[in-house]
C-alpha positions as CSV (number, residue, x, y, z in Angstrom):
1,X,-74.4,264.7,-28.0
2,X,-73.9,266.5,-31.4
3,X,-70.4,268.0,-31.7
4,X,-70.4,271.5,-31.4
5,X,-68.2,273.5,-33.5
6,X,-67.8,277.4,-32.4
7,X,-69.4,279.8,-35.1
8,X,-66.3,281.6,-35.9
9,X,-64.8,278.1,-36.3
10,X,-67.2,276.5,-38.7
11,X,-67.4,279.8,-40.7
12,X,-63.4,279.9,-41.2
13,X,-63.8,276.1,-41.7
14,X,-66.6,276.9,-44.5
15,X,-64.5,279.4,-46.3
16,X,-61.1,277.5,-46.8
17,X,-59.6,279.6,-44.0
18,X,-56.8,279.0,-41.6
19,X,-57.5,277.2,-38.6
20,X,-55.3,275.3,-35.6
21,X,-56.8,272.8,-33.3
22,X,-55.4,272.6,-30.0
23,X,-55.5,269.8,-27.5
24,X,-57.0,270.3,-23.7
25,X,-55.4,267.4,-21.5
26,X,-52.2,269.4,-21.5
27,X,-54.5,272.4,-20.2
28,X,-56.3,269.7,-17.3
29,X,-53.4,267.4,-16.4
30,X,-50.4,268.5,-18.3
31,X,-49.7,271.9,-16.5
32,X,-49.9,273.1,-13.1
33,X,-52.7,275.9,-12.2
34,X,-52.0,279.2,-13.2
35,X,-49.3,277.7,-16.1
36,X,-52.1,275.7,-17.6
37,X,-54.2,278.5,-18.4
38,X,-51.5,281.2,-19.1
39,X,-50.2,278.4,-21.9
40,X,-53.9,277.6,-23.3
41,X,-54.3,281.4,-23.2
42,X,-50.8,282.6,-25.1
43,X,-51.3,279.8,-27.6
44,X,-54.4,281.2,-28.7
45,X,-53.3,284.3,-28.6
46,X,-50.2,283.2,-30.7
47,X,-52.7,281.4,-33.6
48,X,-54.2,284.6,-33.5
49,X,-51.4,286.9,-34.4
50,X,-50.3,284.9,-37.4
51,X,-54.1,285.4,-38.8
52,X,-55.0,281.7,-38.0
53,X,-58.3,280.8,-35.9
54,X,-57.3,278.9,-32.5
55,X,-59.9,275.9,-31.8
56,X,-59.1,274.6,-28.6
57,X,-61.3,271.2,-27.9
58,X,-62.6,270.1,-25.5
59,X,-65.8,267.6,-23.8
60,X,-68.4,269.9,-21.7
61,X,-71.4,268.3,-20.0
62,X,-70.6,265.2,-22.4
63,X,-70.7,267.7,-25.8
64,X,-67.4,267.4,-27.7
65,X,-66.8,270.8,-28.7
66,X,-64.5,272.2,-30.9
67,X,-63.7,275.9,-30.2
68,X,-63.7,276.4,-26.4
69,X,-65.0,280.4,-24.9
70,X,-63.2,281.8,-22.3
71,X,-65.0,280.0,-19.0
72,X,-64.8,276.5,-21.1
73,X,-60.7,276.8,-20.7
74,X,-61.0,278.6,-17.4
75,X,-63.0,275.2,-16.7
76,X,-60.7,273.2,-18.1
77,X,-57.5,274.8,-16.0
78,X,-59.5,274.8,-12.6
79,X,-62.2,272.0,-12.1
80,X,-61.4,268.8,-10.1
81,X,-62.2,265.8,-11.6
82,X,-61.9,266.6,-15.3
83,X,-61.8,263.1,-17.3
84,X,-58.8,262.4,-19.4
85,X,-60.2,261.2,-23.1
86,X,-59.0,259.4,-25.4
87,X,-61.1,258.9,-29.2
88,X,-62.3,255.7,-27.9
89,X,-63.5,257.6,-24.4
90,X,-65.9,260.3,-26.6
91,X,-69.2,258.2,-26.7
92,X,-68.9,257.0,-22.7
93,X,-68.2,260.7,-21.6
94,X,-71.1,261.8,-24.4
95,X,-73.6,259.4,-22.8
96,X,-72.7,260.3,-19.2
97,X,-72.7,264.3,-19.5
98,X,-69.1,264.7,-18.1
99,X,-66.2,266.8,-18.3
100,X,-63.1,265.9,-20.2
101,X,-60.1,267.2,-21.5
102,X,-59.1,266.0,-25.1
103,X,-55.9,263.4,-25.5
104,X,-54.4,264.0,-28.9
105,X,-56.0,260.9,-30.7
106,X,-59.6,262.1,-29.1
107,X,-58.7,266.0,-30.4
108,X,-57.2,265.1,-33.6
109,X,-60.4,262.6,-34.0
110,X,-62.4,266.1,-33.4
111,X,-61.2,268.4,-35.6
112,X,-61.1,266.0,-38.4
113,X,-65.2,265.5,-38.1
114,X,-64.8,269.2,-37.6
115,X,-63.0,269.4,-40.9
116,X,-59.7,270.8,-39.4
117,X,-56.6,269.9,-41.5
118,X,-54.0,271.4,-38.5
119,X,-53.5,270.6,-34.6
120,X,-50.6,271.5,-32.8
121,X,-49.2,270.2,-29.7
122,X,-46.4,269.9,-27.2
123,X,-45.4,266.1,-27.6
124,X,-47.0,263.0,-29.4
125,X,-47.8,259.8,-26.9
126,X,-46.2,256.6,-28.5
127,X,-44.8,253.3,-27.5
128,X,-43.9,253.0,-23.8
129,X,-40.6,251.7,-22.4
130,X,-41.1,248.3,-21.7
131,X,-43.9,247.9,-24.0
132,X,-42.5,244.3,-25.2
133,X,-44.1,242.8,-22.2
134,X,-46.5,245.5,-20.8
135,X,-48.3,246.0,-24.6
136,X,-48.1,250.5,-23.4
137,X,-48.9,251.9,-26.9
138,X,-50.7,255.0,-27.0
139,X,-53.9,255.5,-28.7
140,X,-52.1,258.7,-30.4
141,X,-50.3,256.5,-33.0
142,X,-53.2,254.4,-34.3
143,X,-55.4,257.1,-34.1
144,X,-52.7,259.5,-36.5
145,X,-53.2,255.9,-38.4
146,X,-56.7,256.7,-39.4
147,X,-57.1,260.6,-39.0
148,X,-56.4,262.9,-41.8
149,X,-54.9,265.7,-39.6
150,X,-51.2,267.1,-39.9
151,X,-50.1,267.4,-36.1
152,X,-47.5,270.1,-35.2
153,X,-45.6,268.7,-32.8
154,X,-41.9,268.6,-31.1
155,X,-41.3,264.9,-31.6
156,X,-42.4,262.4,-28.9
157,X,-42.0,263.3,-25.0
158,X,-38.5,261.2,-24.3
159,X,-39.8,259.5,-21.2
160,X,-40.9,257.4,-23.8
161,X,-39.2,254.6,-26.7
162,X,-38.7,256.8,-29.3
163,X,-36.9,254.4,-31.8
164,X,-40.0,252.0,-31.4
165,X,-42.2,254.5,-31.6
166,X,-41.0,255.7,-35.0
167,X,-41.1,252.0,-36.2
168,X,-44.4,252.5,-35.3
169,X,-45.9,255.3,-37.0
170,X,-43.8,253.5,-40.0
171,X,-45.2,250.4,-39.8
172,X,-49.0,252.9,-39.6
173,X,-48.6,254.8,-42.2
174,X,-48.2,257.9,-40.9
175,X,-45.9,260.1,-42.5
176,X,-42.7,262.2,-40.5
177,X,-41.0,264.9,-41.7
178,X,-39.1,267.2,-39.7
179,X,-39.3,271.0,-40.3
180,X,-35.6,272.2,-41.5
181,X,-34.3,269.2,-40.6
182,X,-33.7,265.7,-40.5
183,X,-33.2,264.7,-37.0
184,X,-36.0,263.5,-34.5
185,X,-36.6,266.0,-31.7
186,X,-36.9,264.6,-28.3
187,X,-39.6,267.2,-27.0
188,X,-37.5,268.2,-24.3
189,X,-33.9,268.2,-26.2
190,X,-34.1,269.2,-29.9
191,X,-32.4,265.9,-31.1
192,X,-33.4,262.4,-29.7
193,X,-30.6,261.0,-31.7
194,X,-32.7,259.6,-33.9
195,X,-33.5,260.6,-38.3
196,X,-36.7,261.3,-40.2
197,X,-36.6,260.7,-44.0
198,X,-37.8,263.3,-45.2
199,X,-37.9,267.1,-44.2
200,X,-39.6,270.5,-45.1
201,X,-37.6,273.5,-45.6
202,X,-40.9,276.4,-44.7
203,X,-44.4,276.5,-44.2
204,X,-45.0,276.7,-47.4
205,X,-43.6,273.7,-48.5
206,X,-45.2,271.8,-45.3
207,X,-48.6,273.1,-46.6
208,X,-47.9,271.7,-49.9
209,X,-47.3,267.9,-48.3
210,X,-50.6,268.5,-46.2
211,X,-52.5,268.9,-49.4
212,X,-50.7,266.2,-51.1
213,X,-52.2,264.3,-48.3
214,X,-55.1,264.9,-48.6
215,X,-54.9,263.7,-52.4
216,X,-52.5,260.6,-52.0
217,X,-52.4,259.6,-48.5
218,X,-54.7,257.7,-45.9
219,X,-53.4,258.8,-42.4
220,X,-52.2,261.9,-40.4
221,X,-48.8,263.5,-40.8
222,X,-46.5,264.7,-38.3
223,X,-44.3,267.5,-39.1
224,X,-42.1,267.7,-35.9
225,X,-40.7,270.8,-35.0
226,X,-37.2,270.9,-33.0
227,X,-36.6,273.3,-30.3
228,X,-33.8,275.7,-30.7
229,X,-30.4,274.1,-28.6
230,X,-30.4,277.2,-26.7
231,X,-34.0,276.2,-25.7
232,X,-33.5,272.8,-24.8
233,X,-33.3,271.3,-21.4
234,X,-29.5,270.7,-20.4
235,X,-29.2,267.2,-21.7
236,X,-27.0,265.6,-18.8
237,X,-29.7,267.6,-16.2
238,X,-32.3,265.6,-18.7
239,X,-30.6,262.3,-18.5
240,X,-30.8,262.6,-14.5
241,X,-34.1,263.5,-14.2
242,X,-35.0,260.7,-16.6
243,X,-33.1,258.1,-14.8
244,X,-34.5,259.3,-11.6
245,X,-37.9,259.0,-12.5
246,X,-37.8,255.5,-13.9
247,X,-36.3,254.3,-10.8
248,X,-39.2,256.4,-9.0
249,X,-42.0,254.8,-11.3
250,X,-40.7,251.4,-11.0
251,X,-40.4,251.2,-7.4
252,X,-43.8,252.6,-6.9
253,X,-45.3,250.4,-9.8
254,X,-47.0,252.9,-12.0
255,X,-48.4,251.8,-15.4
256,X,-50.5,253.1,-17.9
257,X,-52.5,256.3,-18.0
258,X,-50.3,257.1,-14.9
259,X,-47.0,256.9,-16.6
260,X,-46.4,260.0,-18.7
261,X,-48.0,262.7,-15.6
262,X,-46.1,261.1,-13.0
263,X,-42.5,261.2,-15.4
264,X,-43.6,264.6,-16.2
265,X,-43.9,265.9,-12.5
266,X,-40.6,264.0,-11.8
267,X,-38.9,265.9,-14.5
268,X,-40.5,269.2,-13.0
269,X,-39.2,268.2,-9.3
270,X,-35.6,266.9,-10.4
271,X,-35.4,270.2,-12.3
272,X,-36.2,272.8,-10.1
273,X,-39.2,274.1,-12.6
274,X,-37.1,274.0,-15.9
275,X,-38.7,271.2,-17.3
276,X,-42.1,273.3,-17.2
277,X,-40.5,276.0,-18.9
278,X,-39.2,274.5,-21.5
279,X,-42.9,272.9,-22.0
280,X,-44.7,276.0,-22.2
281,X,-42.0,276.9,-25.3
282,X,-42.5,273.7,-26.6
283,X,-46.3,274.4,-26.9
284,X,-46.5,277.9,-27.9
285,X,-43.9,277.4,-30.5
286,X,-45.7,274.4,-32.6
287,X,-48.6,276.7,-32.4
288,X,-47.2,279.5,-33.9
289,X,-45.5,277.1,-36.5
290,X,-49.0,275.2,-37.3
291,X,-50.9,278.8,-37.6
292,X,-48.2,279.2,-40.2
293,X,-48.8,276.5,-42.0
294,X,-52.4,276.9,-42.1
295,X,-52.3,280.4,-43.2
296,X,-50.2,278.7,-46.2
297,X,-52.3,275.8,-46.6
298,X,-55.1,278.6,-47.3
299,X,-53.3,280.3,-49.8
300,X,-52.5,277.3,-51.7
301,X,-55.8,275.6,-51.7
């Protein structure tokens, strides 16, 4: 049950180097087969090219891992039955031996005992709609809370409440800053008409508030990273596909762990596949960002 850190991993960990963790549950129930593994695969490749080490995690036969090989991903991408995990998930799939792919709370809970200061993903969870009466919080805000990681990510996935959610991570803790600028991206648009405080203006400078961190804070940080407008789903195509799928979700009476996948195929279905390509962008640009930034981070410290 010991976590297992990949050699080249724990070496670039040891010497101060660059490294970017990278979330599986958008590899196992985020993306449909082939997309799932071509995404896992250009991310790495993209962490790679900036000079940073990719650390995808992962659970394997109940061992939380932290730097999946080849057939580990390829496992992740294909097998039935892989377990979604959250942090508080680890020990039960540790002590039964199963699969799982890594939520952001469970990965960002790994790499920090793994002593990884970046993660990049596509989208935070946060506060559902609805949540005054059906208490839908995700994990990935308390967990941000309590784990000294920066995440690299495009704002919160706008299926969800993202003015509460913001409250949220306020009311945590957790610090937001958006990278050149000061609007809130809504993951699938770059703006989700919503501010941040504070921004950075490079990696450089976002490197610089990761180590200040590290000194003067308690929790995670999110540095959230807008798409480009001329990447961004058409926003009246988005507000149609959103509306659609709440009145979907409501009339079949989906909660929970259900909520985000079955918005997220909705989106796919109401827009003819652009939704997923606009995902895979999402994801492959925070991982070139957060390479980046750890590149810088290594300079500086």
């Amino acid at each position: 049950m010991t976590l297992a850190v990949r050699d080249d991993v724990r070496e670039a960990v040891e010497a101060g180097g660059p490294v970017v963790a990278l979330e599986s549950t958008l590899i196992s129930h985020g993306l449909p087969h082939p997309d799932n593994i071509e995404v896992a695969r250009e991310s790495e490749r993209l962490i790679r090219a900036e000079g940073a080490v990719a650390a995808t995690v992962g659970v394997v036969a109940g061992t939380p891992k932290v730097g999946l090989d080849e057939a580990e991903l390829e496992l992740m991408a294909t097998a039935g039955g892989i377990e979604k995990l959250s942090a508080r998930d680890l020990p039960i799939a540790a002590a039964k031996g199963i699969h799982g792919a890594t939520t952001v709370a469970a990965t960002a809970h790994l790499a920090a005992l793994a002593g990884i200061k970046l993660f990049a993903t596509g989208g935070l969870g946060g506060v559902h709609r609805g949540a005054r009466e059906s208490w839908d919080v995700s994990a990935d805000l308390a967990a941000l809370a309590r784990t000294p990681v920066a995440v690299v990510c495009s704002g919160v996935k706008s299926i969800l409440d993202v003015p509460a959610t913001l409250e949220y991570l306020e009311t945590a803790g957790v610090p937001v800053v958006g990278f050149r600028t000061r609007r809130f991206p809504g993951f699938y648009l770059a703006d989700s008409g919503q501010t941040v405080d504070w921004s950075v203006e490079d990696e450089e400078e976002a490197a610089w508030v990761v180590l200040a961190l590290a000194e003067l804070g308690r929790s995670g940080l999110v540095i959230a990273n807008p798409l480009a407008e001329g990447d961004q789903l058409d926003p009246e195509t988005h507000d149609r596909a959103l509306r659609a799928g709440l009145d979907e979700m409501e009339r079949r009476g989906v909660r929970g762990r259900g909520v985000t996948p079955f918005l997220l195929d909705r989106f796919a279905e109401e827009t003819g596949g652009e939704s997923l390509r606009v995902n895979k962008k999402i994801i492959e640009g925070n991982a070139r960002l957060a390479a980046r930034v750890a590149v810088s981070l290594a300079r500086l410290a």
